[in-house]
N, C-alpha and C positions, 0 to 999 in steps of 0.2 A: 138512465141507470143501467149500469152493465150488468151481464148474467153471472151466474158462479163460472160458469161454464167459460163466456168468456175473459175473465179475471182469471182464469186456469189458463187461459192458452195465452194469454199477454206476459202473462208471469214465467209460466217457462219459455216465453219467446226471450223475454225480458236476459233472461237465466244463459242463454245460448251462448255467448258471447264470454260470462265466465266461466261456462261451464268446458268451453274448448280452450280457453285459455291454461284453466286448471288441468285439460289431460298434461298440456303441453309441459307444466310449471313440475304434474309429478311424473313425467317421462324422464325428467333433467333433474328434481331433485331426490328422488325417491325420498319423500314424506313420510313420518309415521305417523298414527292413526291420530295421538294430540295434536303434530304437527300440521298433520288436513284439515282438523276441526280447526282450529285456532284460524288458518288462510280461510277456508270458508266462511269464518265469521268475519273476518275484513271484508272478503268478498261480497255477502250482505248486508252486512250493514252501510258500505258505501253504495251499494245498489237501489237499497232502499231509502236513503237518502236522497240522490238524486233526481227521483219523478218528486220530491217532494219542493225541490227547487224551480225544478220547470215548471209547477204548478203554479207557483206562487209568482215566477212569471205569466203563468198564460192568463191568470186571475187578474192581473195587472192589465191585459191589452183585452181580457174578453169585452169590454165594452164596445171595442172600436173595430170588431169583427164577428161578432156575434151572427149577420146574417152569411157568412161564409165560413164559421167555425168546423162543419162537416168536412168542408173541403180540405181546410188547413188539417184536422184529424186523421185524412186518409194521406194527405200528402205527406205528413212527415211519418208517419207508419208506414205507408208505402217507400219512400225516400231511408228509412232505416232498415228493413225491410231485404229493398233490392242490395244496400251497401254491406249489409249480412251475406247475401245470396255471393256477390259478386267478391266478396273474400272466402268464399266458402271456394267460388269455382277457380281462385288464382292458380298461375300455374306452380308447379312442383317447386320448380328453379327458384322461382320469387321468392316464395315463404322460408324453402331452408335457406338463402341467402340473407334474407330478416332474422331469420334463427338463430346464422353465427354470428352477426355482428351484434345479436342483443346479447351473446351469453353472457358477455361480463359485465354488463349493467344488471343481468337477471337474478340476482343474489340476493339475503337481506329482505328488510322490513321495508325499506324505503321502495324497492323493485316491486315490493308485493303490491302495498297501497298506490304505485303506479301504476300497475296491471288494473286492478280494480276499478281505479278513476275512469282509465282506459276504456276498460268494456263495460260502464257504465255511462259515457256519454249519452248515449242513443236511449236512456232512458227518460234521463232530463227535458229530451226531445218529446219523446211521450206523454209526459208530465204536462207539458203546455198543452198538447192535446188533449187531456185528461180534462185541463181545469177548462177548455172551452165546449166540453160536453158535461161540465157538473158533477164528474164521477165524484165517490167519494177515495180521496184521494189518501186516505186514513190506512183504510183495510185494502187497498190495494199496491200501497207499498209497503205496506208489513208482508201483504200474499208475495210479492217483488222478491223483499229482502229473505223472507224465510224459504222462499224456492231456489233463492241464490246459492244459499247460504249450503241448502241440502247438495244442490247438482254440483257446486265450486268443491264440497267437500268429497262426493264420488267419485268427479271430473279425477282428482288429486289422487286418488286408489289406484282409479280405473287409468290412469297415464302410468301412475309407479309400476301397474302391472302390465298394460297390453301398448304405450309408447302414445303417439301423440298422433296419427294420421283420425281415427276416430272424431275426433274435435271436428274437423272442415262436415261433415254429415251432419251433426248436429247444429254447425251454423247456418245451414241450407235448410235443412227441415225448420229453425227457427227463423228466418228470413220472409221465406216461404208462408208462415203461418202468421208474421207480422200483417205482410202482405194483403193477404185472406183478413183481418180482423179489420184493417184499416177500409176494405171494402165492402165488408156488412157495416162498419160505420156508413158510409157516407149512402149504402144502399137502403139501409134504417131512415134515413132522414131527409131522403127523397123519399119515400113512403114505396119502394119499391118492394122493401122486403118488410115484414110484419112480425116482432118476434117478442 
């Protein structure tokens, strides 16, 4: 069973990825305050959906890994994790070159609910990890989608107002803290750590 505590920091790790997405989306579209709320509920709701599918994958193979389920929990937390960290650390060149060639695909409903799918892969991935530790997979992608939903919507303010470099910090700090939870898993379960 997972702690509040850690269901808080899965959820805004979870969040990091729409949450930098979204400075970037209101850096480029200056959003009004409906038009934030409305992307942040896309943003959530497809967030929170997704651990719910990888769940009900990893519920599918938990029987045939069960005695290595820890391992596979820290490995793909860890493996989303570092792929957070290491878009976080690209260089400058990289991303504004990603930048200009997405701007005209970056328009519209259909660009939004792409972005979202987008930065929510890595949840889906979590999800399978979820169901091979028994979480309850209920309340912790509702905690998912309603931290999405809150940070995608700030993210959306806080780009229309201060631009988009913001974003890369909060995918390192949420990379970063994937990292760390995926290693009190598997420290939990080697009886190394007690909590």
């Amino acid at each position: 069973m997972m702690s509040p505590v850690a269901i808080a920091v899965l959820s805004v790790s979870m969040s990091a990825d729409a949450f930098a997405a979204a400075i970037g989306r209101g850096a480029q579209h200056r959003p009004s305050l409906a038009q934030a709320l409305r992307s942040g509920l896309v943003f959530g709701v497809i967030e929170a959906i997704t651990p719910l599918i990888g769940f009900a994958l990893g519920v599918a193979a938990a029987g045939f890994v069960e005695a290595v389920d820890h391992w596979i929990a820290f490995g793909l937390l860890g493996a989303v994790g570092a792929k957070m960290i290491w878009e976080a650390l690209k260089r400058e060149e990289e991303a504004e070159a990603e930048a200009v060639g997405g701007k005209a695909a970056s328009r519209g409903l259909l660009a939004l609910v792409a972005t979202a799918v987008g930065t929510s892969i890595d949840a889906g991935a979590v999800g399978v990890g979820l169901a091979l530790l028994g979480a309850n997979i209920w309340l912790i992608a509702a905690c998912i989608g309603f931290t999405t939903f809150a940070l995608a919507t700030l993210g959306l303010l806080i780009g229309k107002a201060a631009g988009a470099r913001l974003g890369k910090v909060v995918e390192l700090i949420g990379g970063v803290a994937l990292i760390g939870l995926g290693l009190k898993i598997l420290l939990e379960h080697l009886g190394v750590l007690v909590f």
